[in-house]
C-alpha positions in Angstrom: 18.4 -0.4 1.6 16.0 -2.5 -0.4 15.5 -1.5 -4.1 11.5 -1.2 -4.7 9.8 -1.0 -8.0 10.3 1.9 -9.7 7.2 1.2 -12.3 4.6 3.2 -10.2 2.0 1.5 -12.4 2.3 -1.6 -11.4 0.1 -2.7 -8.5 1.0 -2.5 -5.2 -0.9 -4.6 -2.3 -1.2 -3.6 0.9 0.1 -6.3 2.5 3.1 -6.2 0.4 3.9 -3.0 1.3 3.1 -3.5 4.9 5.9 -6.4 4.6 8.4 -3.9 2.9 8.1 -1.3 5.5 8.9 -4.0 8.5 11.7 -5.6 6.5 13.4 -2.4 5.6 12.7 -2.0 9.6 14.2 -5.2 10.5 16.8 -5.2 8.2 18.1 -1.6 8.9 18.0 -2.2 12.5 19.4 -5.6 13.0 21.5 -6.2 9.6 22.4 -2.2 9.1 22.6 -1.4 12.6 25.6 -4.2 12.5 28.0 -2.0 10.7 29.2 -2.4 7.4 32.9 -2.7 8.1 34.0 -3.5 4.8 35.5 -6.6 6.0 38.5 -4.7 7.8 41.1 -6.9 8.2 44.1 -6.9 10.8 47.1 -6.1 9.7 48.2 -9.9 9.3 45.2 -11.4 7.9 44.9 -11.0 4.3 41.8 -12.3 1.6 44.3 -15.4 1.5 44.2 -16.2 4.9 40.2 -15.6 4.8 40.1 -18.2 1.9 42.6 -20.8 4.0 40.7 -20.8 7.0 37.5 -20.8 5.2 38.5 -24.0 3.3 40.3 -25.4 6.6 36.5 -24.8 8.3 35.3 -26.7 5.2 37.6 -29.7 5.5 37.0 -29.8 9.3 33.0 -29.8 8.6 33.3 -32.9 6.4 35.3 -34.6 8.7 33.3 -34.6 11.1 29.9 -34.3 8.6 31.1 -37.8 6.8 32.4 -39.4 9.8 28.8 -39.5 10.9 27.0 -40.8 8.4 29.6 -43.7 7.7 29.4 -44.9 11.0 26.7 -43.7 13.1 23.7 -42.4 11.0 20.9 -43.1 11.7 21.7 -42.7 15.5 21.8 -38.9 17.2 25.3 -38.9 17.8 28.9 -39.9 16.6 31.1 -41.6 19.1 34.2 -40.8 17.2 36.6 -42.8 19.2 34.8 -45.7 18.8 33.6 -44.9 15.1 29.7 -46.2 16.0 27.0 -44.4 17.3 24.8 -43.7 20.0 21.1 -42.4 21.0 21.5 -39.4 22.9 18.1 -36.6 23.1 15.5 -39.0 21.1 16.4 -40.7 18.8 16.0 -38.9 15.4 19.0 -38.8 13.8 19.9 -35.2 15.7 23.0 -34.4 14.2 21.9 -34.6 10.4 19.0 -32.3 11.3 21.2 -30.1 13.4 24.2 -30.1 10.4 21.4 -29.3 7.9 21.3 -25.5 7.5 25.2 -25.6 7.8 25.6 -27.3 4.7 23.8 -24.5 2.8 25.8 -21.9 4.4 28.9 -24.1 3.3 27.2 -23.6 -0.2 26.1 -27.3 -0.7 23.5 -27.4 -2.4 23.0 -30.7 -3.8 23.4 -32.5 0.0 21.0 -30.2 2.0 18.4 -31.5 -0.9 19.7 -35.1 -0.3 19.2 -34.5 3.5 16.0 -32.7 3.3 14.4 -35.5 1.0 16.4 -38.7 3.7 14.9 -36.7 6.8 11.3 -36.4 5.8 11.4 -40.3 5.0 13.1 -41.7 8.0 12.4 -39.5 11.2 9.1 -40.3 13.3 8.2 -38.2 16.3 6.2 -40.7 17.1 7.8 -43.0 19.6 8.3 -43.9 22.8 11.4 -42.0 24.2 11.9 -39.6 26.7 12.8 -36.5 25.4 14.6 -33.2 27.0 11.7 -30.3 26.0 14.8 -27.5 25.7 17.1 -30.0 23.9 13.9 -31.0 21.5 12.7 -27.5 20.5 16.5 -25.9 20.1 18.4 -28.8 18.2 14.8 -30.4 16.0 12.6 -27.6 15.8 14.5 -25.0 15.6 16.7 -27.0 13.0 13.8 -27.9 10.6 12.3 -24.2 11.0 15.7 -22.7 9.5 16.1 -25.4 6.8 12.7 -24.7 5.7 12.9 -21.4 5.5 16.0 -21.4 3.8 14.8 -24.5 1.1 13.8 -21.9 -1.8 17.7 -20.8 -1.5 19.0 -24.6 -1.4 17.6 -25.2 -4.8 14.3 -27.2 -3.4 11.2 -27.2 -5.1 8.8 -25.7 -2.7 4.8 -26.5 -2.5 2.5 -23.9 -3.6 2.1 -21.8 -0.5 5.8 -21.4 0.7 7.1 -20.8 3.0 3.3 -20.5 5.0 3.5 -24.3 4.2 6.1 -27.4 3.5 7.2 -30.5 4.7 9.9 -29.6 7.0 7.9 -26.8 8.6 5.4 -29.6 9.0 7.8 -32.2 10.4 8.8 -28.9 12.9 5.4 -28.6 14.3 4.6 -32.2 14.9 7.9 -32.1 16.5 6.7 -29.2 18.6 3.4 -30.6 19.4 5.3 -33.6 21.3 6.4 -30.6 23.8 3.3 -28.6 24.3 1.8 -31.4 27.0 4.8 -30.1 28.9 3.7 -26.5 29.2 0.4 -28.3 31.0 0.8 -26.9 34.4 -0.7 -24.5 37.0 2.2 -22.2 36.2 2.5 -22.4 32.6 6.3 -23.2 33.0 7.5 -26.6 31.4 8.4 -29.7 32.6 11.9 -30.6 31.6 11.6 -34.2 30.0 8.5 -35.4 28.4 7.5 -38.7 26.8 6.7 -38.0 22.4 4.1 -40.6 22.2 3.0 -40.8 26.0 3.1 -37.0 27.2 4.5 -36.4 30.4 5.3 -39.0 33.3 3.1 -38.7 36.4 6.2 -39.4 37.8 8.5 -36.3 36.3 10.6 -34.2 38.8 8.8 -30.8 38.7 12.3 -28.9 39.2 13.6 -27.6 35.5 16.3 -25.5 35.1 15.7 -21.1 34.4 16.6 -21.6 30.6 14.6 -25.2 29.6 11.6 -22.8 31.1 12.5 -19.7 28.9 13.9 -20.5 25.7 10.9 -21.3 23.3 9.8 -17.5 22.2 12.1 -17.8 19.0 11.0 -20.9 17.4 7.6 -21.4 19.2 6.7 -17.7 17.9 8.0 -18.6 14.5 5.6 -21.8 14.1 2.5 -19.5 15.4 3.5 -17.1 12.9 4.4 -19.8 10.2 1.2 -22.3 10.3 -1.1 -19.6 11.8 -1.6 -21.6 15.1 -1.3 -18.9 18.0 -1.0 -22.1 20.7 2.9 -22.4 20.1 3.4 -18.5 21.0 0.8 -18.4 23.6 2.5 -21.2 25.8 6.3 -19.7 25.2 5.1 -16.5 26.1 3.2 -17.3 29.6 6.0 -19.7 30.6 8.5 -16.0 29.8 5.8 -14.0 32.1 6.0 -16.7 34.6 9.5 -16.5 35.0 9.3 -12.8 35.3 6.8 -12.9 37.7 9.6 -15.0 40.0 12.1 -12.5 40.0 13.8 -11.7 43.6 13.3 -8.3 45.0 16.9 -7.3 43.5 15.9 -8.4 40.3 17.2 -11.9 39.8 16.2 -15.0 38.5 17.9 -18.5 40.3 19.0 -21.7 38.4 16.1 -24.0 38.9 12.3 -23.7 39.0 9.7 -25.9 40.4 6.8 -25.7 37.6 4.2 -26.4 40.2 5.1 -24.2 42.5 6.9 -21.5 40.6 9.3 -22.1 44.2 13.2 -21.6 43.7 15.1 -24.8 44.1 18.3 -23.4 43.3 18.8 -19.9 44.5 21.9 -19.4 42.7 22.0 -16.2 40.1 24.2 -16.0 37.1 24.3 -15.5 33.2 26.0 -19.3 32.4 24.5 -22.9 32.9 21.1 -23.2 33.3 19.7 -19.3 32.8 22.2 -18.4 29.7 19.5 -18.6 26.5 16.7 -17.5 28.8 18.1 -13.8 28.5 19.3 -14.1 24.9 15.6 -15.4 24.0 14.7 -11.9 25.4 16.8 -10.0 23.2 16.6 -12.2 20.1 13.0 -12.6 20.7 12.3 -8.5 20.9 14.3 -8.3 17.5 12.7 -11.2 15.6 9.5 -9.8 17.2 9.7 -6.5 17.0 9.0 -7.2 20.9 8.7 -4.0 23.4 7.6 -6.4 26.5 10.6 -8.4 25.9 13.4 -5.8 25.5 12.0 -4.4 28.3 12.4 -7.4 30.6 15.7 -7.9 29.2 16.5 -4.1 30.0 15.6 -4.6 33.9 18.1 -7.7 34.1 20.6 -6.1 32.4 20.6 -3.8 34.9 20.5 -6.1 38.4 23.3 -8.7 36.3 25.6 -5.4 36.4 24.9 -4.1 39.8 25.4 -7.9 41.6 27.5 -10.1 39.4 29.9 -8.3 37.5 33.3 -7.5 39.3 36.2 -6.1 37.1 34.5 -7.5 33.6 33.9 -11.3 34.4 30.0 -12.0 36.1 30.2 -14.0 39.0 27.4 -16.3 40.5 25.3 -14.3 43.5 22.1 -15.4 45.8 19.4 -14.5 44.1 17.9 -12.8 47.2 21.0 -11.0 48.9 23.1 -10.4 45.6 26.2 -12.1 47.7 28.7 -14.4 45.7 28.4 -17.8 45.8 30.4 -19.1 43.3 33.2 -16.8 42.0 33.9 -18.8 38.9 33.1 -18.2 35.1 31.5 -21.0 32.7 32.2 -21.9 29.4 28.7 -21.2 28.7 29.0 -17.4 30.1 31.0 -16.8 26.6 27.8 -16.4 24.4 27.3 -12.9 26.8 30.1 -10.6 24.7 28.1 -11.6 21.5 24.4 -10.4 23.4 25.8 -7.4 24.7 27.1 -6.6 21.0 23.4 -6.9 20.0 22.1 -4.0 22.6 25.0 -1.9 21.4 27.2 -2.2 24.7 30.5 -3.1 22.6 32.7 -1.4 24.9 31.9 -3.7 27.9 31.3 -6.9 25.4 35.6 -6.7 23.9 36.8 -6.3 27.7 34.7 -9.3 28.9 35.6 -11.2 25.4 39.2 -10.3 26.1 38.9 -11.6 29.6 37.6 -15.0 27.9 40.1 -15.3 25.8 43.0 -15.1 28.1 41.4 -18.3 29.7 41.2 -20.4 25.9 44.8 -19.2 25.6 45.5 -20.6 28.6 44.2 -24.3 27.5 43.5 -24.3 24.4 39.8 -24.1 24.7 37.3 -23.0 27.5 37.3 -25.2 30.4 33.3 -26.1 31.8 34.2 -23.9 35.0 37.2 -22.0 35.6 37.8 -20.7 39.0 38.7 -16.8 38.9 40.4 -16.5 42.0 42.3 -19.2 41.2 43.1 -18.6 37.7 42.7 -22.3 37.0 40.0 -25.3 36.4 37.6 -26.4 39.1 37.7 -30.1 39.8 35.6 -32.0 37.8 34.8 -29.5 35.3 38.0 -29.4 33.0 35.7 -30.7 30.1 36.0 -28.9 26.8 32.9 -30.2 24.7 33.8 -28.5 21.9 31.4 -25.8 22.5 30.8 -22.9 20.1 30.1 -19.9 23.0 33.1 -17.7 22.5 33.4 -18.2 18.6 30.0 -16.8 18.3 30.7 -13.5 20.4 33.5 -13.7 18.0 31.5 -13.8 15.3 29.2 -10.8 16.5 31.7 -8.5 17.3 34.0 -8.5 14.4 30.6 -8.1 12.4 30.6 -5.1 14.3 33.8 -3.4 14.8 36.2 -5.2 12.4 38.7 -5.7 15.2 41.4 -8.1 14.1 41.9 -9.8 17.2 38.4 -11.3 16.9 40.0 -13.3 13.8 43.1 -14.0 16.3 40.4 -16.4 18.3 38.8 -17.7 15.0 42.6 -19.0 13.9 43.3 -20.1 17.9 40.1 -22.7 17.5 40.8 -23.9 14.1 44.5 -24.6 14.9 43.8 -26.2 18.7 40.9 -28.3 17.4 42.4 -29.5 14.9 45.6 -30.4 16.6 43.3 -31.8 19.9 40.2 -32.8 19.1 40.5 -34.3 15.6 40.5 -38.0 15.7 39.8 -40.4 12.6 36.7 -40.8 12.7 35.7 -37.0 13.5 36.2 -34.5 16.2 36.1 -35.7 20.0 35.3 -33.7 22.8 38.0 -32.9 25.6 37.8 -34.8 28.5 40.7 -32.5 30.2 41.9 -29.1 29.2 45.1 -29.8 31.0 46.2 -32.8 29.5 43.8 -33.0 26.7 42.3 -36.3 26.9 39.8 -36.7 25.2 35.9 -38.5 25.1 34.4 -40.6 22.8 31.4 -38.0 22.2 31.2 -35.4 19.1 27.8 -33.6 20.0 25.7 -32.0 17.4 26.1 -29.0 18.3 29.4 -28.9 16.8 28.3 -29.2 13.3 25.5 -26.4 14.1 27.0 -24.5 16.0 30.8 -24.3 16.6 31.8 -25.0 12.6 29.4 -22.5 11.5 30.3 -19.8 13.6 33.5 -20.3 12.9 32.8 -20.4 9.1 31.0 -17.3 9.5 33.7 -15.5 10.6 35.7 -15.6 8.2 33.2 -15.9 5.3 32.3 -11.6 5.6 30.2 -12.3 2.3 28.0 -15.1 3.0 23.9 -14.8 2.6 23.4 -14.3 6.2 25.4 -11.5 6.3 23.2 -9.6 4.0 22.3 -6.4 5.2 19.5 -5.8 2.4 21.2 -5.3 -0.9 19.9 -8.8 -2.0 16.6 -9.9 -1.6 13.8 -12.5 -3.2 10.3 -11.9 -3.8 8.1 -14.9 -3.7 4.7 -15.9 -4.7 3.2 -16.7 -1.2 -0.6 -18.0 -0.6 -1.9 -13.8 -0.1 0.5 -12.6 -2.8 4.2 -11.7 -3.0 6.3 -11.8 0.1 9.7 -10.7 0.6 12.9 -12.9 1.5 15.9 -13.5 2.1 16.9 -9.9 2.2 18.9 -10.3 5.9 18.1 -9.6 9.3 18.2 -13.4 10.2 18.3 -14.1 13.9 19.8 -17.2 14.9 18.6 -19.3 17.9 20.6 -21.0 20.6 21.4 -23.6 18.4 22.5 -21.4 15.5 19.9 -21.9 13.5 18.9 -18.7 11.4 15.6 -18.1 10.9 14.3 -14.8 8.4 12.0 -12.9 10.1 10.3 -11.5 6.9 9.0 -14.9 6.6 6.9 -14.9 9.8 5.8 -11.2 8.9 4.9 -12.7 5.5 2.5 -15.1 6.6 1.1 -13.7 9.9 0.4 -10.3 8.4 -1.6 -11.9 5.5 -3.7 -14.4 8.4 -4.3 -11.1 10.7 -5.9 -9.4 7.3 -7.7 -12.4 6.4 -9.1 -12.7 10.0 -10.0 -8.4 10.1 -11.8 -9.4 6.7 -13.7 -12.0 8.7 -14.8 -9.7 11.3 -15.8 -7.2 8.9 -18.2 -9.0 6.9 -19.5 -10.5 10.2 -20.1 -7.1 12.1 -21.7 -6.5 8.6 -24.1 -9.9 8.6 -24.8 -10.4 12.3 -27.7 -8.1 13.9 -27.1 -5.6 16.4 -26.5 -6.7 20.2 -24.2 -6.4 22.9 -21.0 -4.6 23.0 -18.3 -6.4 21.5 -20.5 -9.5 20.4 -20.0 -8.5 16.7 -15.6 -8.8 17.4 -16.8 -12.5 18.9 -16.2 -11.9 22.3 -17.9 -13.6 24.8 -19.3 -11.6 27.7 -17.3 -11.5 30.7 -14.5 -13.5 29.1 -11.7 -13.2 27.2 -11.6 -12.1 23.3 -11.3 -14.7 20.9 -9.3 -14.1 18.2 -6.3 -12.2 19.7 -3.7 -14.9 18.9 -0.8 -12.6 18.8 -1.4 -10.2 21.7 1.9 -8.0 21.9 1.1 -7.1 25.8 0.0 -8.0 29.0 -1.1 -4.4 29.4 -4.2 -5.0 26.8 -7.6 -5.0 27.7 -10.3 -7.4 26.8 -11.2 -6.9 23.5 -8.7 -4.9 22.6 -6.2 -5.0 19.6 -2.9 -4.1 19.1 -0.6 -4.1 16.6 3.4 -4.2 16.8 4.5 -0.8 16.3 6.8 -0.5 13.5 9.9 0.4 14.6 12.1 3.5 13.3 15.6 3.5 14.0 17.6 6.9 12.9 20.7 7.3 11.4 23.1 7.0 14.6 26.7 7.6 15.1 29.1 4.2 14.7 29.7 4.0 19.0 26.0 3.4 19.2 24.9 1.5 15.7 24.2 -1.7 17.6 21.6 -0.2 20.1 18.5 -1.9 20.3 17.4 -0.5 23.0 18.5 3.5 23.3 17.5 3.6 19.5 14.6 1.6 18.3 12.4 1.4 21.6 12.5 4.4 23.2 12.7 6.3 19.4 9.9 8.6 19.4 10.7 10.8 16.0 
């Protein structure tokens, strides 16, 4: 738990206290609640074999890392078979922004302030491409928002009023205010693709995929809470409503959305391509948030995903409307659900679908795109390994939580059939065919954010984001001390941590500034309607509520996130969000 003063003469702000009492929340329940394990090991992996494959993750990092700068910066992507580069989401040099945070976790200090520094100089939103809205706000936003946050740490001197304020949080929201024309439509639910300097073409298809509609909450909700500008929340969280407003009479959601219309195009119901980081936005986004609306949405899913697509611990693909199966075959992308599930303390079912998973890298060597079940074998056309990080991060998660050495077992399996596949000279090159393993002359960026630092993560037990409290920082912030750093980070699709303390820091320091406001005016205006002294408008809706925590509200009225309490629990059930934070009542 976090160590307070024990000088009970020294001044104590509210606010500061308020922040203490929702970290050691945050931090007990998502940091805590991850059991300490004391970094059990298997029988065959010893602190040795940690070390090697930490400095084997290392070596493969750099490889890759170096590869791109000498011979495709300032381009978004290496194309390592080629050793040049190529423009891939928008031009903005993706993969340094996407690497960024993984350098600090790799402890380099000295090249995340290089990076920081080369990034703010030479990336403009401001041009004329066509960019993917989900790709955009996953890979740029959520990149800078998580290397902000974590400057202070990386040895940068941050401006007077960090982390409320700072160049990279500032390059994030310009970044995000290229999206928001997106979110422009009678539905709320965003267009897929929209123009950074034009908006978006008269001409875009309306149809966007279940997860480019619902995966904004985490960093959207971060900038609101961050800069103090509710518009980024407001527009994640009606296009999230939207979608749950579409939901089949079963409880499903499809694969792809008209935003007009709020019409199903694709009727197809799953937990892989297309839908996947639409239900871990609910979970992460009810932990980050302290979120009851959200868990709950997630909770009613949960529920229809396990009575229609799950047969014998893999999750098929059903019609939406029927719950019949459509396509009996399991996605690499499905592999990021054992690592969820480990969040709302269902560990039991997470290691027998990991296991499940695992038989089919074994198998190849990596996780084919599809994989028919029935079969046991590769669908045509989709025997594509991209390098993606999905089951190294359920991995990751799980060992966190029960210490089982078999997790490690995967995390030695990648390093060893990467390396011996993938790795090329000038980087790592994604796998054309798991059966023959040909490769591609692509190295995306989210193998530097995502799959590398996962990976690094497993086998690092000790690094900062695994803190579960013991550490912490106080900072000077614009309202008075904040604290940081102490764990409970939450990372986003793209595995990009962000603290949560942070956004508590600086949005519960703008809600008292703005109660102060209202005060003193109640205090100065004359008497007159009801509700005209809290600036509302009559017959319309309350100004001022920026961070509304429920559809449920009435006008005019305010509503604080509860804080949380979450008891003591027995090991089986330490991960719970649900059965032990939300529906706690002691």
């Amino acid at each position: 738990m976090l160590h307070l003063d024990s000088d009970l003469s020294r001044p104590f702000s509210i606010s500061r206290f308020s922040m203490l009492k929702y970290l050691c929340t945050v931090i007990f329940c998502v940091i805590n609640v991850l059991p300490i394990i004391n970094h059990a090991r298997g029988k065959d992996i010893t602190e040795q074999d940690m070390a090697h494959y930490r400095e084997r993750i290392k070596s493969m990092f750099y490889h890759a890392y170096n590869s791109y700068l000498d011979n495709a910066f300032p381009y978004d992507e290496l194309r390592p078979l080629t050793c040049d580069g190529q423009d891939t989401w928008g031009s903005f040099s993706l993969t340094l922004i996407d690497a960024l945070d993984t350098l600090l976790i790799l402890g380099n200090n000295t090249e995340f302030q290089r990076v920081a520094a080369l990034l703010q100089d030479t990336v403009d939103f401001d041009i004329d491409v066509n960019a993917s809205v989900f790709e955009t706000n996953i890979r740029v936003v959520g990149g800078l928002l998580s290397a902000h946050l974590l400057s202070k740490r990386a040895g940068v001197e941050v401006e007077p009023g960090w982390p409320c304020s700072g160049p990279l949080l500032r390059m994030a929201e310009e970044a995000a205010r290229k999206l928001l024309p997106a979110f422009q439509t009678p539905t709320g639910l965003p267009y897929g693709t929209v123009n950074l300097l034009l908006g978006v073409n008269p001409t875009e298809t309306p149809v966007t995929c279940t997860a480019g509609a619902g995966t904004f909450i985490l960093e959207f909700a971060a900038l609101s809470r961050l800069t103090g500008d509710p518009v980024f929340e407001e527009v994640a969280r009606k296009a999230l409503r939207a979608l749950w407003k579409t939901r089949s009479d079963i409880g499903l959601v499809g694969n792809h959305i008209n935003v007009v219309t709020s019409k199903w195009v694709a009727q197809d119901a799953g937990i892989g391509a297309g839908v996947d980081s639409y239900f871990e936005y609910l979970v992460k986004g009810a932990i980050m948030l302290q979120d009851e609306e959200l868990m709950s949405m997630f909770s009613e899913y949960d529920k229809a995903i396990r009575n229609y697509t799950k047969f014998d611990d893999w999750y098929l693909w059903v019609q939406m409307h029927r719950g019949t199966v459509s396509m009996p075959i399991f996605q690499s992308l499905e592999a990021f659900w054992p690592g969820l599930q480990s969040l709302i303390g269902d560990i039991d079912n997470a290691m027998k679908t990991f296991h499940n998973y695992y038989t089919v890298w074994r198998q190849f060597g990596g996780l084919p795109e599809f994989y028919s079940i029935p079969q046991g074998y590769t669908v045509d056309k989709r025997e594509g390994y991209p390098l993606r990080p999905e089951l190294i991060e359920s991995a990751m998660y799980l060992y966190r939580a029960t210490g089982d050495p078999t997790l490690l077992e995967l995390g030695r399996d990648a390093v060893e059939s990467i390396e011996k596949i993938s790795r090329v000279s000038c980087g790592f090159a994604t796998v054309k065919d798991v059966r023959d393993h040909k490769l591609d002359n692509r190295m995306e960026s989210f193998f530097l954010a995502e799959t590398v630092k996962y990976l690094y993560l497993l086998f690092d037990p000790d690094n900062f984001l695994h803190n579960t409290g013991s550490e912490f920082d106080i900072v000077s912030g614009p309202w008075g001390e904040c604290v940081l750093g102490a764990g409970g980070y939450v990372f986003n699709t793209e595995a990009h941590p962000l603290d949560p303390a942070a956004l508590h820091c600086c949005s519960r320091a703008l809600a008292e500034q703005q109660e102060l406001q209202e005060l003193l005016l109640g205090l100065t205006q004359p008497p007159g309607p009801a509700g005209a002294a809290r600036g509302e408008p009559e017959g319309g809706e309350p100004k001022g509520q920026a961070f509304s925590e429920s559809i449920a509200l009435k006008h005019g009225e305010r509503r604080k996130a509860p804080i949380l309490t979450c008891p003591m629990q027995p090991f089986t059930s330490k991960l719970s969000i649900l059965g032990q934070v939300f529906t706690d009542t002691t």
